[in-house]
C-alpha positions in Angstrom: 0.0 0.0 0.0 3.0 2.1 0.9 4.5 2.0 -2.4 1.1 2.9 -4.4 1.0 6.1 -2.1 4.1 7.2 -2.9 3.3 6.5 -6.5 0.6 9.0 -6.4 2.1 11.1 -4.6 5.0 11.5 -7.1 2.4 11.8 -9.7 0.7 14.9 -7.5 3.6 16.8 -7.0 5.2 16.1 -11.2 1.9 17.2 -12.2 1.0 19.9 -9.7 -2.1 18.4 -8.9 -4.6 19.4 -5.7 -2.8 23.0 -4.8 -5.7 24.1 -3.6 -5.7 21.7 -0.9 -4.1 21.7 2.8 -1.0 18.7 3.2 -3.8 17.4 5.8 -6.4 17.0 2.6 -3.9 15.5 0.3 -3.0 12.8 2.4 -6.5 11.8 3.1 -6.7 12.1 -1.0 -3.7 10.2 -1.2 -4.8 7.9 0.9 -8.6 7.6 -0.9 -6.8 6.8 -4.0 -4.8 4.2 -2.8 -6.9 2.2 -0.9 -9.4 2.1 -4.1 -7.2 0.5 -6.3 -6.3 -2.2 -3.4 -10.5 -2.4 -3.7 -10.4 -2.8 -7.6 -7.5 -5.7 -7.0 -9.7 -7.4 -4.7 -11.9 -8.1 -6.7 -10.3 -8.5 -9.8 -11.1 -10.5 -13.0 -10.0 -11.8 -15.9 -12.0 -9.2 -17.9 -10.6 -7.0 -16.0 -7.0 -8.1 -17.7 -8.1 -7.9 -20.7 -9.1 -4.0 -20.0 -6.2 -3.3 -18.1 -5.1 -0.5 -20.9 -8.4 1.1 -20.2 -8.9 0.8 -16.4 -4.9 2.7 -15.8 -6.4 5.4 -18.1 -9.6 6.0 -16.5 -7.9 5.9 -13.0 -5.3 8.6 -14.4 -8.3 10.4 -15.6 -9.8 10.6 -12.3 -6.7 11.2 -10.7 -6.1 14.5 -13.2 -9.7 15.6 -12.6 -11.2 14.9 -15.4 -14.6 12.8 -16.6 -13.6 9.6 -18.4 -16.4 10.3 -20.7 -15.3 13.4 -21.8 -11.5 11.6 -23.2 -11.3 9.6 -26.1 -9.3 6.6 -25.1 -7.3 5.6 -28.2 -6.1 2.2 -28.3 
């Protein structure tokens, strides 16, 4: 879990992501983040596999702020 916080967190501060936020409120966003993808692996299929490409966009999507309907994911 450590290692996909710090992940994000590398990804927050490259992109300069959540400066409107307190350190307090990042963490907990931090921490949000990471813990749902430990969710998604929990239950994870083989579909899933298959749409791997797509599921690490839509995740970096939400991550940046933006609606994954409003990106055209290009495969």
């Amino acid at each position: 879990m450590q290692g996909t916080y710090e992940l994000f967190e590398s990804i927050v501060e490259e992109e300069n992501l959540y400066q409107n936020y307190s350190r307090q409120e990042l963490k907990l966003i931090l921490r949000y983040h990471s813990y749902a993808i430990f969710g998604i692996f929990q239950d994870w299929t083989p579909e899933d596999t298959k749409n791997l490409d797509m599921i690490v966009h839509e995740v970096y999507l939400i991550m940046m702020g933006k609606n994954a309907t409003e990106d055209v994911f290009l495969c």
